[in-house]
mmJSON file of the N, C-alpha and C atoms, coordinates in Angstrom:
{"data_MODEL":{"atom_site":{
"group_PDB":["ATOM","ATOM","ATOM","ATOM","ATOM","ATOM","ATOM","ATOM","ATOM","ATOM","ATOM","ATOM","ATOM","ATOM","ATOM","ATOM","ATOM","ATOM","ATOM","ATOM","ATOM","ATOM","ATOM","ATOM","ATOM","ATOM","ATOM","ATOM","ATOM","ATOM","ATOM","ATOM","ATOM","ATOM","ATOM","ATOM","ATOM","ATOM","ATOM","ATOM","ATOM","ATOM","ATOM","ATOM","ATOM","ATOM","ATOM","ATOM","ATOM","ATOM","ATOM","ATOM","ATOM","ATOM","ATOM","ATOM","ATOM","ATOM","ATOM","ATOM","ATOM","ATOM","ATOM","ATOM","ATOM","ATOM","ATOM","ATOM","ATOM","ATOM","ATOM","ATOM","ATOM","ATOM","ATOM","ATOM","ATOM","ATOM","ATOM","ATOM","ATOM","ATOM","ATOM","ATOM","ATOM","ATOM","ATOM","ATOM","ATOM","ATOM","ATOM","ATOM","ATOM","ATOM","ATOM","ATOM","ATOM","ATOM","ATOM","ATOM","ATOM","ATOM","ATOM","ATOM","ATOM","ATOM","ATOM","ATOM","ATOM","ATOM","ATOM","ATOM","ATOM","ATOM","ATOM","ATOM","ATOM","ATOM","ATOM","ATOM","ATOM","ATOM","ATOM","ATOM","ATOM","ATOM","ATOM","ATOM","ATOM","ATOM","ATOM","ATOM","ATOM","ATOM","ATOM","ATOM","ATOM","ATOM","ATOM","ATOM","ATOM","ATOM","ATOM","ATOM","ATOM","ATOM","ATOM","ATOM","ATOM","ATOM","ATOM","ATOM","ATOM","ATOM","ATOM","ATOM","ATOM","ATOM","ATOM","ATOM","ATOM","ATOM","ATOM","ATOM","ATOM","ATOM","ATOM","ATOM","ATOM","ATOM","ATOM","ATOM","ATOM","ATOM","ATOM","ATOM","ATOM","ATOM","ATOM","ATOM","ATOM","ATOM","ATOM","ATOM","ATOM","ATOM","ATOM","ATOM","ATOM","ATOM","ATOM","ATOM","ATOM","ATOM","ATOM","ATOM","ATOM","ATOM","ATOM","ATOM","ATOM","ATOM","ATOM","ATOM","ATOM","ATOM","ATOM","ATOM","ATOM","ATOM"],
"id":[1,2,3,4,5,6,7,8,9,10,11,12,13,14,15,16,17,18,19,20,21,22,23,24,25,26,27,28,29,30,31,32,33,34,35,36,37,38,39,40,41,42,43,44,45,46,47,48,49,50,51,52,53,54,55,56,57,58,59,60,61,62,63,64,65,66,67,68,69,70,71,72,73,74,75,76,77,78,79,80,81,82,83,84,85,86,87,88,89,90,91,92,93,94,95,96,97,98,99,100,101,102,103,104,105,106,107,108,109,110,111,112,113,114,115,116,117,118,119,120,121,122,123,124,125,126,127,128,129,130,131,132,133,134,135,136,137,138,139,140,141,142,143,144,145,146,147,148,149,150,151,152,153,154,155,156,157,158,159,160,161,162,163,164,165,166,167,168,169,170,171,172,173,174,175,176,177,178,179,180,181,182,183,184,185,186,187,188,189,190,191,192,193,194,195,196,197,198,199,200,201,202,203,204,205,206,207,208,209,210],
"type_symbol":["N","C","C","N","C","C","N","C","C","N","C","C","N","C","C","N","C","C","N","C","C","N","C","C","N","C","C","N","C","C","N","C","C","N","C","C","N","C","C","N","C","C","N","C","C","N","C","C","N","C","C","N","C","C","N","C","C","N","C","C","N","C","C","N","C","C","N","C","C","N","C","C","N","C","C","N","C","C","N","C","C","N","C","C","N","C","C","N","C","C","N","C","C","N","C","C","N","C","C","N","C","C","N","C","C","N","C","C","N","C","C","N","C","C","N","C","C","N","C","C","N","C","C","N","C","C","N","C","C","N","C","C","N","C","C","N","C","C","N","C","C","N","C","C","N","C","C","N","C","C","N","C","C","N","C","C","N","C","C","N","C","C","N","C","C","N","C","C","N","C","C","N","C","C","N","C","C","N","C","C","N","C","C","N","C","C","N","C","C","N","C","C","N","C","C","N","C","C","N","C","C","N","C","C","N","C","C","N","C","C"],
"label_atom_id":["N","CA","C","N","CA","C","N","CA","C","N","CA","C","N","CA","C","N","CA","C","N","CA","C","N","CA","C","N","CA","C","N","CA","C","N","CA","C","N","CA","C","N","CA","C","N","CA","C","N","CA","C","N","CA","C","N","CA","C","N","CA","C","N","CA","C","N","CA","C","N","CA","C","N","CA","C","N","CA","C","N","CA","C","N","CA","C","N","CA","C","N","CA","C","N","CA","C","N","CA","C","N","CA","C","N","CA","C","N","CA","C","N","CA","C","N","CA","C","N","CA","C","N","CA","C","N","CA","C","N","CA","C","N","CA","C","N","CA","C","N","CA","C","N","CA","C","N","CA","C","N","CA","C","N","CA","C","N","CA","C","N","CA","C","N","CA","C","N","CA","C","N","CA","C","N","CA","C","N","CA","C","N","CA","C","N","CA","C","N","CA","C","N","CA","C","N","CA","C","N","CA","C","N","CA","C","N","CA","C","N","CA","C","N","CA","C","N","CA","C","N","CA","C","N","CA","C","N","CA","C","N","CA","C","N","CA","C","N","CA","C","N","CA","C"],
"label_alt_id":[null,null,null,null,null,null,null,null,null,null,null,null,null,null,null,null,null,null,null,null,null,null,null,null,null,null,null,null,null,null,null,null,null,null,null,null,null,null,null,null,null,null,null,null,null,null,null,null,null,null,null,null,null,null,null,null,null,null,null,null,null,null,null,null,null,null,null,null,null,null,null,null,null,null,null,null,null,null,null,null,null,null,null,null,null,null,null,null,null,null,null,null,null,null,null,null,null,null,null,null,null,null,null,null,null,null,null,null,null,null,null,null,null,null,null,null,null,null,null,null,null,null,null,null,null,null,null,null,null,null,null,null,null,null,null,null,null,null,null,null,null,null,null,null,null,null,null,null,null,null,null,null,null,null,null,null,null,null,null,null,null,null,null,null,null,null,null,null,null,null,null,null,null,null,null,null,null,null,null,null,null,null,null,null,null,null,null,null,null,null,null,null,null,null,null,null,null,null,null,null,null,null,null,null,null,null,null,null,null,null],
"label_comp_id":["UNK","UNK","UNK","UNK","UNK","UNK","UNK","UNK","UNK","UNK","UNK","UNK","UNK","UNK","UNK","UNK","UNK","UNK","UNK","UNK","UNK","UNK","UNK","UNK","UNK","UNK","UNK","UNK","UNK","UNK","UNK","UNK","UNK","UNK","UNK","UNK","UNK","UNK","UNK","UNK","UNK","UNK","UNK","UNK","UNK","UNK","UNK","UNK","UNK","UNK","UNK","UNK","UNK","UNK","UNK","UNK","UNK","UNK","UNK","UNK","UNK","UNK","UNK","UNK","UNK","UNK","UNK","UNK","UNK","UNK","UNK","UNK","UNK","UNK","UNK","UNK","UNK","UNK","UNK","UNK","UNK","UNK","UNK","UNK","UNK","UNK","UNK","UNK","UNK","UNK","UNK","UNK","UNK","UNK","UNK","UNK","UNK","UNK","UNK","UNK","UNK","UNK","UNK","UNK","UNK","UNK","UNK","UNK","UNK","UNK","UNK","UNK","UNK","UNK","UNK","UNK","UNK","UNK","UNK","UNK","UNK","UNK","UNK","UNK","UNK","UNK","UNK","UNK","UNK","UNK","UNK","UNK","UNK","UNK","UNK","UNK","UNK","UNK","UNK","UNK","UNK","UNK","UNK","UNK","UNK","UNK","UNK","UNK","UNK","UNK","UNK","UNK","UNK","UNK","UNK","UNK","UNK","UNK","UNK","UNK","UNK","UNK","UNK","UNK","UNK","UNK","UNK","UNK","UNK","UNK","UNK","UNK","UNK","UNK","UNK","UNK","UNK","UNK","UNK","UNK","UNK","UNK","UNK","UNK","UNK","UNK","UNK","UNK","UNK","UNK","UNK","UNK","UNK","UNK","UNK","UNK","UNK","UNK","UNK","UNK","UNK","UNK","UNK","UNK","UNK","UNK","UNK","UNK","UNK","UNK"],
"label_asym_id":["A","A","A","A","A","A","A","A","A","A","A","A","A","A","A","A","A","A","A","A","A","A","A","A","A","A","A","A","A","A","A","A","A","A","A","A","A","A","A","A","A","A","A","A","A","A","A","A","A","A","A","A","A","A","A","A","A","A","A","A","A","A","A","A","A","A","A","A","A","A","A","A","A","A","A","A","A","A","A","A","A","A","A","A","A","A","A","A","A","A","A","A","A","A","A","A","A","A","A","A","A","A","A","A","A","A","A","A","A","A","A","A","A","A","A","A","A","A","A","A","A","A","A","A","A","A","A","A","A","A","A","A","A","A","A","A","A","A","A","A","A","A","A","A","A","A","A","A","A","A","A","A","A","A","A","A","A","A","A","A","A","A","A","A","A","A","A","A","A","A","A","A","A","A","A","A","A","A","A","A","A","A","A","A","A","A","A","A","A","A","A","A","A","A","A","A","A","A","A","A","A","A","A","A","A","A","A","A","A","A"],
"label_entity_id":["1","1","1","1","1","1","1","1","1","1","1","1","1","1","1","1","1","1","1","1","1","1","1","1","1","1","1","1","1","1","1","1","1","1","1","1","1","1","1","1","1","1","1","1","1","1","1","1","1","1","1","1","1","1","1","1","1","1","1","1","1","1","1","1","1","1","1","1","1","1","1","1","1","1","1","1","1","1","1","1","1","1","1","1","1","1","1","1","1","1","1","1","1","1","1","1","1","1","1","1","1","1","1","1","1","1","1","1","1","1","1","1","1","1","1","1","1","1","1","1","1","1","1","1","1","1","1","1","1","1","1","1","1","1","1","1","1","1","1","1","1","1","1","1","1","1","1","1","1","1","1","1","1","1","1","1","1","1","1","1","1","1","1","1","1","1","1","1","1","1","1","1","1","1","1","1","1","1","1","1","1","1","1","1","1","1","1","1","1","1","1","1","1","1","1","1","1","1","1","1","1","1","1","1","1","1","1","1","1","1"],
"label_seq_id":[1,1,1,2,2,2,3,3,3,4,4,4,5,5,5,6,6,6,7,7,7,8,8,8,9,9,9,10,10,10,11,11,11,12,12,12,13,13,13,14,14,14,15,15,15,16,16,16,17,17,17,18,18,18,19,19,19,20,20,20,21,21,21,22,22,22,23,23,23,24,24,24,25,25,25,26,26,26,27,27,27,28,28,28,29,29,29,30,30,30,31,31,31,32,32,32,33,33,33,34,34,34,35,35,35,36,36,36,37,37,37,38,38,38,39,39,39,40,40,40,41,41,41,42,42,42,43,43,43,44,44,44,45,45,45,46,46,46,47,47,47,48,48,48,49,49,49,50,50,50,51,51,51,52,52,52,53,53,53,54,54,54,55,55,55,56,56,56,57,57,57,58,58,58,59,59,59,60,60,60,61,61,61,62,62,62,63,63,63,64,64,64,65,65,65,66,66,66,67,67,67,68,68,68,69,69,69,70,70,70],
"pdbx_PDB_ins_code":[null,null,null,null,null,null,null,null,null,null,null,null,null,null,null,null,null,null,null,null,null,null,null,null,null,null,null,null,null,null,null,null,null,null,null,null,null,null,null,null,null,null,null,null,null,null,null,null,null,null,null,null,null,null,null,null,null,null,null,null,null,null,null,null,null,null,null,null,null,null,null,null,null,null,null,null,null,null,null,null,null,null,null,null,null,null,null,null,null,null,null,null,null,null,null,null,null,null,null,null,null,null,null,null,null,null,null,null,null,null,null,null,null,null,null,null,null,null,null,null,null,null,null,null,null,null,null,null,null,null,null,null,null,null,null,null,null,null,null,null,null,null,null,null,null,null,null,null,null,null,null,null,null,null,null,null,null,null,null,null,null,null,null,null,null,null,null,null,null,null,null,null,null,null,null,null,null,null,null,null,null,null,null,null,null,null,null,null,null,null,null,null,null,null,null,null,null,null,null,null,null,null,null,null,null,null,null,null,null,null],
"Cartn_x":[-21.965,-21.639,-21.723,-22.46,-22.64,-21.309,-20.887,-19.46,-19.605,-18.199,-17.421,-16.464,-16.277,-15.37,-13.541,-12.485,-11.219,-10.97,-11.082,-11.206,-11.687,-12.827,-14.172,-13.978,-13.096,-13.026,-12.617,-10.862,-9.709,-10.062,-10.941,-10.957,-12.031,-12.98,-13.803,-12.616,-11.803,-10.714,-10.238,-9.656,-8.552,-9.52,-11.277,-12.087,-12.261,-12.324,-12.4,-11.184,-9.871,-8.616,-8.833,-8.903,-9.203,-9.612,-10.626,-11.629,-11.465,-10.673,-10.161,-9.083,-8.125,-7.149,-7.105,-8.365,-8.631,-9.551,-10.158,-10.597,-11.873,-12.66,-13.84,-14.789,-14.291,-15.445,-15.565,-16.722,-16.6,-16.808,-16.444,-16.523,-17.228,-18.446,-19.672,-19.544,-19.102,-19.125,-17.868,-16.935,-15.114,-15.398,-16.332,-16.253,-17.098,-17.827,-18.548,-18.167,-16.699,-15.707,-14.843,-14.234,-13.494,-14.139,-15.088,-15.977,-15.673,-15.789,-16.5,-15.16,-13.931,-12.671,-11.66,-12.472,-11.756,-12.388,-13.851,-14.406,-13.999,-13.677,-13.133,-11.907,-10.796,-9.471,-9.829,-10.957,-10.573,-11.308,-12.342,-12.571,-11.032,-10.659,-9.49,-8.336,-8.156,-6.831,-7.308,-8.876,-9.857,-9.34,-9.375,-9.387,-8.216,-7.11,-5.8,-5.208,-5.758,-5.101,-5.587,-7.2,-7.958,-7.041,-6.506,-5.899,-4.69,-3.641,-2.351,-2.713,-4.037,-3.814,-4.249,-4.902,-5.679,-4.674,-3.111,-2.133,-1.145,-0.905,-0.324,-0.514,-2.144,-2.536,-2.333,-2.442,-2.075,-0.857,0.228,1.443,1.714,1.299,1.429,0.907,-0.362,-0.696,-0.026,0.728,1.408,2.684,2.959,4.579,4.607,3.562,2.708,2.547,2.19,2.096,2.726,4.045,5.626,6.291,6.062,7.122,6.54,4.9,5.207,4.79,5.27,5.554,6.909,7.527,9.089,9.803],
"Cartn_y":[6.025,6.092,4.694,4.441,3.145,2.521,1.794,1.422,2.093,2.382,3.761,2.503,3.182,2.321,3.009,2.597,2.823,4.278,4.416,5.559,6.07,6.079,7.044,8.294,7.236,7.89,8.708,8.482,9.376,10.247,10.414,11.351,12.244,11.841,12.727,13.693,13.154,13.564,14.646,14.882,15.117,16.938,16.861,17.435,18.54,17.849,18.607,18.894,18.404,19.308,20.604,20.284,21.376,22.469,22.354,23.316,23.818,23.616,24.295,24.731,24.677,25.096,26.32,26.25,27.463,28.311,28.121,28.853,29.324,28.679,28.184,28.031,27.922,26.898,28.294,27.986,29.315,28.293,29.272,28.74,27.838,28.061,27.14,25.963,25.768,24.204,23.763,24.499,23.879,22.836,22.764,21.606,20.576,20.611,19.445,18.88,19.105,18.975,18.23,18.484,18.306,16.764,16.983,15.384,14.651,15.182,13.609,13.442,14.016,13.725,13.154,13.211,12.102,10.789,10.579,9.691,9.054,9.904,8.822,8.718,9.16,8.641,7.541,7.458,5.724,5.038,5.126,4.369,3.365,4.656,4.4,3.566,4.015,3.593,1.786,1.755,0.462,-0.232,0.015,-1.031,-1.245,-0.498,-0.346,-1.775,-1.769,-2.53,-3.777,-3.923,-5.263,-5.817,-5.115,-5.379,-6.171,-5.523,-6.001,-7.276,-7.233,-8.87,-9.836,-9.72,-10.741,-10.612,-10.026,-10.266,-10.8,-10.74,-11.653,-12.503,-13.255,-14.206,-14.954,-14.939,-15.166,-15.666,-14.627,-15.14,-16.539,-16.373,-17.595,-18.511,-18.479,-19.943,-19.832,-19.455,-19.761,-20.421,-19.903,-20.516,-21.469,-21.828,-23.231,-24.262,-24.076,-24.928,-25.284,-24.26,-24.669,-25.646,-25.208,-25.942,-27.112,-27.412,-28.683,-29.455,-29.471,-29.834,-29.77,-29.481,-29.913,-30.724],
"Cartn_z":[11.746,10.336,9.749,8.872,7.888,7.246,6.859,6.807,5.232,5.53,4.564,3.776,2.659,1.772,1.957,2.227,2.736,1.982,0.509,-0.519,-0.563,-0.042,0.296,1.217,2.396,3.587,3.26,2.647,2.429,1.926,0.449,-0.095,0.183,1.355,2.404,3.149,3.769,4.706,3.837,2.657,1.655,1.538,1.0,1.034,2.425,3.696,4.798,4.871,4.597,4.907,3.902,2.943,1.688,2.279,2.666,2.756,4.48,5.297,6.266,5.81,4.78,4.924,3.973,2.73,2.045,3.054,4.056,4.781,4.594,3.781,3.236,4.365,5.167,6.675,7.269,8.081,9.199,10.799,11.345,13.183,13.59,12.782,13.238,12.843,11.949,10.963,11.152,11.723,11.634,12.925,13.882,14.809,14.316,13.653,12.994,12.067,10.842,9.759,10.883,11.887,12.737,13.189,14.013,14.474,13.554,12.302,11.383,10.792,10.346,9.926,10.999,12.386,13.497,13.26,13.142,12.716,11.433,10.804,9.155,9.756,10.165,10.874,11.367,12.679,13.053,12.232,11.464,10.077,9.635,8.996,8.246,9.151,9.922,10.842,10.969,11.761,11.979,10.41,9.712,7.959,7.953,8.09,7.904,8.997,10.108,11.092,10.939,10.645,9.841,8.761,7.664,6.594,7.061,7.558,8.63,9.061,9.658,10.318,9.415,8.257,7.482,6.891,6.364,5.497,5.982,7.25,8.576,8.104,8.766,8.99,7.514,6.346,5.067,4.931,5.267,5.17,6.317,7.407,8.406,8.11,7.382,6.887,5.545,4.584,3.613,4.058,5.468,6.066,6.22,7.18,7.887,6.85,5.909,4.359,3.883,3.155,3.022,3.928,4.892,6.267,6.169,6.041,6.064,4.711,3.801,2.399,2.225,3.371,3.144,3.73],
"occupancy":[1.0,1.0,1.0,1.0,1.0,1.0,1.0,1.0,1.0,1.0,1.0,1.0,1.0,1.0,1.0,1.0,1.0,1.0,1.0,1.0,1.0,1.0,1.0,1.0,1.0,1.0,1.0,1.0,1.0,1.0,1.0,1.0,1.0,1.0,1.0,1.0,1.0,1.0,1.0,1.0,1.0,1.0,1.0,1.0,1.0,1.0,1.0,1.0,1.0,1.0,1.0,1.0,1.0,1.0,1.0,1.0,1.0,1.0,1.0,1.0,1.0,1.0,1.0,1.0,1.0,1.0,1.0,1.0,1.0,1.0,1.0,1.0,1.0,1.0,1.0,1.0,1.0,1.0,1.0,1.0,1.0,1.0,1.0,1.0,1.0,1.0,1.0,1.0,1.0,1.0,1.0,1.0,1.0,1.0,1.0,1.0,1.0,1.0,1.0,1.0,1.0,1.0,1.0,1.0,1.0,1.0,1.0,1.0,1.0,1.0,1.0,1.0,1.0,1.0,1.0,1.0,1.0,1.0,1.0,1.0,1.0,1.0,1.0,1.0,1.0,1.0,1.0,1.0,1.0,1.0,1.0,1.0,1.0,1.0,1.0,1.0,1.0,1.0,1.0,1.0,1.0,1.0,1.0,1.0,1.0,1.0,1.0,1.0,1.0,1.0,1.0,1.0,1.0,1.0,1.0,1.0,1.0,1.0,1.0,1.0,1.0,1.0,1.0,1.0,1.0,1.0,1.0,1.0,1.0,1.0,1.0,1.0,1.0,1.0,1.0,1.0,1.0,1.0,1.0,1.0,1.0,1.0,1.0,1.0,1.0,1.0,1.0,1.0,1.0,1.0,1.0,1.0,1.0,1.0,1.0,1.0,1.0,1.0,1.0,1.0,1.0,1.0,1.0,1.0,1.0,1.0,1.0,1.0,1.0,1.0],
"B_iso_or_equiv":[0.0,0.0,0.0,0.0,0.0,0.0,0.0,0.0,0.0,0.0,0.0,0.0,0.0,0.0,0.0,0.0,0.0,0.0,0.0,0.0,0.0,0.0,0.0,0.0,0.0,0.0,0.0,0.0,0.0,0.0,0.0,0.0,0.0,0.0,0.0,0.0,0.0,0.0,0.0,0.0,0.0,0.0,0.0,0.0,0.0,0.0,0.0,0.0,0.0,0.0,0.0,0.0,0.0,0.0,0.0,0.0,0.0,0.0,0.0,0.0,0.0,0.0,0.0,0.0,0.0,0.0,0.0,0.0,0.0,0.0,0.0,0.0,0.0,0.0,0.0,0.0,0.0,0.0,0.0,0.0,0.0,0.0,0.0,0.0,0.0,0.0,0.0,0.0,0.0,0.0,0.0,0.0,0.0,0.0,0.0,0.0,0.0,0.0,0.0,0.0,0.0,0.0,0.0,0.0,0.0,0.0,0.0,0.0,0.0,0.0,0.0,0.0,0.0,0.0,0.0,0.0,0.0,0.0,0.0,0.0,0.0,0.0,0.0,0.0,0.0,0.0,0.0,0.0,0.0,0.0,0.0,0.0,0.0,0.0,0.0,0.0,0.0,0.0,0.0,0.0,0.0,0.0,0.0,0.0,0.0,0.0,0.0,0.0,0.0,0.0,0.0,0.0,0.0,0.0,0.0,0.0,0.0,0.0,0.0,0.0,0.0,0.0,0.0,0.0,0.0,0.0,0.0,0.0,0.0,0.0,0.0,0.0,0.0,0.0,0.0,0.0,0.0,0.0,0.0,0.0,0.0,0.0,0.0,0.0,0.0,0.0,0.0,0.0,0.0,0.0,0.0,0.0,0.0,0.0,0.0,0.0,0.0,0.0,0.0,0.0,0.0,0.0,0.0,0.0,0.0,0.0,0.0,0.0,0.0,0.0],
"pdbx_formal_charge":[null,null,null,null,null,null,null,null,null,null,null,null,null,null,null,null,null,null,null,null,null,null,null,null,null,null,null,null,null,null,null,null,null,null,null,null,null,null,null,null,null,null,null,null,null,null,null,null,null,null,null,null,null,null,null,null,null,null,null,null,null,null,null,null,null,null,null,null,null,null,null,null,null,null,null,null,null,null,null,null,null,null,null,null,null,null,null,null,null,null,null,null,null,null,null,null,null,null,null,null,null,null,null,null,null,null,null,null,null,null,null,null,null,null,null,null,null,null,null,null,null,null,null,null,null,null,null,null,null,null,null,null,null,null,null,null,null,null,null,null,null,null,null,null,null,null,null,null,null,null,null,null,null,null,null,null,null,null,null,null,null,null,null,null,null,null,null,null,null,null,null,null,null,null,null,null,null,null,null,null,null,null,null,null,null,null,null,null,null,null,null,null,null,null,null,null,null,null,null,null,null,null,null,null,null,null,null,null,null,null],
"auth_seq_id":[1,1,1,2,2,2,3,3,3,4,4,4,5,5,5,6,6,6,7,7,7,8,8,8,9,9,9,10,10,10,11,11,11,12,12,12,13,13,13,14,14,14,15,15,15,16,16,16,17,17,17,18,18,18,19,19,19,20,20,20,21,21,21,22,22,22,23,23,23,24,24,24,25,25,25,26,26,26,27,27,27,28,28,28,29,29,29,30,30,30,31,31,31,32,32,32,33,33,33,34,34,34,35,35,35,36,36,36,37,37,37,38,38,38,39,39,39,40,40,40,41,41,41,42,42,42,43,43,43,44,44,44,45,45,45,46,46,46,47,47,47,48,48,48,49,49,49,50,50,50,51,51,51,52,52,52,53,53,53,54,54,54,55,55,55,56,56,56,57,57,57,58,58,58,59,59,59,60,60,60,61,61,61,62,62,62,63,63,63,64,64,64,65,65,65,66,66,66,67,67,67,68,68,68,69,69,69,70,70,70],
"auth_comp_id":["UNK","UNK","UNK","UNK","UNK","UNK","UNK","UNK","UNK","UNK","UNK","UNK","UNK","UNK","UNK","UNK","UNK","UNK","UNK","UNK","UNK","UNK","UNK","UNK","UNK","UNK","UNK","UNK","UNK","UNK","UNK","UNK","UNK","UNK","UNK","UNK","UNK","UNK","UNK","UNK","UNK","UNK","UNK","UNK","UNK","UNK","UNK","UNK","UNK","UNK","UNK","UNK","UNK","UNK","UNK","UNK","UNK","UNK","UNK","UNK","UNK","UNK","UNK","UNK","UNK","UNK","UNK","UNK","UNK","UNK","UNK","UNK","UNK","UNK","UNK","UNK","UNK","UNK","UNK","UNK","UNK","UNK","UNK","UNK","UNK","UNK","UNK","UNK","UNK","UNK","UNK","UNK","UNK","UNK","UNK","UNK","UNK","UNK","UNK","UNK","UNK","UNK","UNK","UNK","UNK","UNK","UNK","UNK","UNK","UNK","UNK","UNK","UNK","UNK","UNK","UNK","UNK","UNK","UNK","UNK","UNK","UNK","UNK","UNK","UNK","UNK","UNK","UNK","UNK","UNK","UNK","UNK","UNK","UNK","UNK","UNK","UNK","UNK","UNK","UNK","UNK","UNK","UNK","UNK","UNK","UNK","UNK","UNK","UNK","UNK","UNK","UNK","UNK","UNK","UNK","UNK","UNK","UNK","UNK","UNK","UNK","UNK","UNK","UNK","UNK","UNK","UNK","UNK","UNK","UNK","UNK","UNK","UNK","UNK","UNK","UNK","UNK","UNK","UNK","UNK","UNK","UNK","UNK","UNK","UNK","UNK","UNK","UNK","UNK","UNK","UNK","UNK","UNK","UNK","UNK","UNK","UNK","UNK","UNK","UNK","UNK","UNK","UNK","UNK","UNK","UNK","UNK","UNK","UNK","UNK"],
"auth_asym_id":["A","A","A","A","A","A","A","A","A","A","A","A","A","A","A","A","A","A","A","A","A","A","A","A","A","A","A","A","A","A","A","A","A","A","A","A","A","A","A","A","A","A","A","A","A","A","A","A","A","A","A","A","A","A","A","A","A","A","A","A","A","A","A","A","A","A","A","A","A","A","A","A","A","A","A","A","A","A","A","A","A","A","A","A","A","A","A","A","A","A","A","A","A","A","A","A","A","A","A","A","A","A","A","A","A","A","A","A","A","A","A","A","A","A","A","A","A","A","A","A","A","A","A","A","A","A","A","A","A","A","A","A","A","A","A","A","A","A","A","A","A","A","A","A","A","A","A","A","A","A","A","A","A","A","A","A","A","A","A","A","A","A","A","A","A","A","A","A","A","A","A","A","A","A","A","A","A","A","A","A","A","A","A","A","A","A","A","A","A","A","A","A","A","A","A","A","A","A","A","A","A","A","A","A","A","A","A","A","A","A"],
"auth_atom_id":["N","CA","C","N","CA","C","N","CA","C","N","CA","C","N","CA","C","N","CA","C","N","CA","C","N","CA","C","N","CA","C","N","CA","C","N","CA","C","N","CA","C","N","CA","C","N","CA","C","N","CA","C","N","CA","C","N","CA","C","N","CA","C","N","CA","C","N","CA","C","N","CA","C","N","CA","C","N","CA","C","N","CA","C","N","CA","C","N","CA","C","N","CA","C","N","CA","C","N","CA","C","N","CA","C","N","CA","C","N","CA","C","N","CA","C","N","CA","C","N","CA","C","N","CA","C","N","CA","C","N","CA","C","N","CA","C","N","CA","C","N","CA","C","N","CA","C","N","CA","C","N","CA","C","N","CA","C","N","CA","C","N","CA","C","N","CA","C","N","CA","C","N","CA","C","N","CA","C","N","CA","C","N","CA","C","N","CA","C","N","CA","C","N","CA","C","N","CA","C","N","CA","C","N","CA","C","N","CA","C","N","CA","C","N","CA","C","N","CA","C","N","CA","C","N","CA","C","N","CA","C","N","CA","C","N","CA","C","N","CA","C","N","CA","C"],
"pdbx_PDB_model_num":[1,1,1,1,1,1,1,1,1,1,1,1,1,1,1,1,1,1,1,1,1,1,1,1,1,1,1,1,1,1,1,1,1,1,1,1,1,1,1,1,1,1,1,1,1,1,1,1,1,1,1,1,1,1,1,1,1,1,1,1,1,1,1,1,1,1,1,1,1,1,1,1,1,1,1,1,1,1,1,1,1,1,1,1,1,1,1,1,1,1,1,1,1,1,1,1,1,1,1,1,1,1,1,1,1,1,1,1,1,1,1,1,1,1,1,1,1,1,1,1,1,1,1,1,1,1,1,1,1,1,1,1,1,1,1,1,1,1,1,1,1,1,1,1,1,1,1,1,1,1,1,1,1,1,1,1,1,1,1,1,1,1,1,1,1,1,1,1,1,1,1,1,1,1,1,1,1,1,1,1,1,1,1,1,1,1,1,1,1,1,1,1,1,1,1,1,1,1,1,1,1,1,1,1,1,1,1,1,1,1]
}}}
């Protein structure tokens, strides 16, 4: 999968829940909805945990800066 935008994903995800849960899908296609909404999960989960550390890492060099300007 080509890199997905964080909102993109979700509201791909939001779409395949939809539409399994109105019952819309049939047998054949509910494992291939299934594949690719595990695939946007670690998408999503992957950005989510990227995000965490680059806002970490932000705050630690904002600490690092303070601390020593004081």
């Amino acid at each position: 999968m080509s890199e997905v935008k964080y909102n993109k994903a979700i509201k791909r995800l939001e779409e395949i829940i939809e539409k399994i849960e109105s019952e819309e899908i049939d047998v054949d296609e509910l494992s291939q909805k299934v594949s690719e909404a595990v695939t946007l999960i670690k998408t999503c989960k992957a950005k989510i945990e990227k995000a965490e550390l680059e806002v970490k890492q932000v705050v630690e060099d904002f600490t690092n800066l303070s601390t020593k300007e004081n």
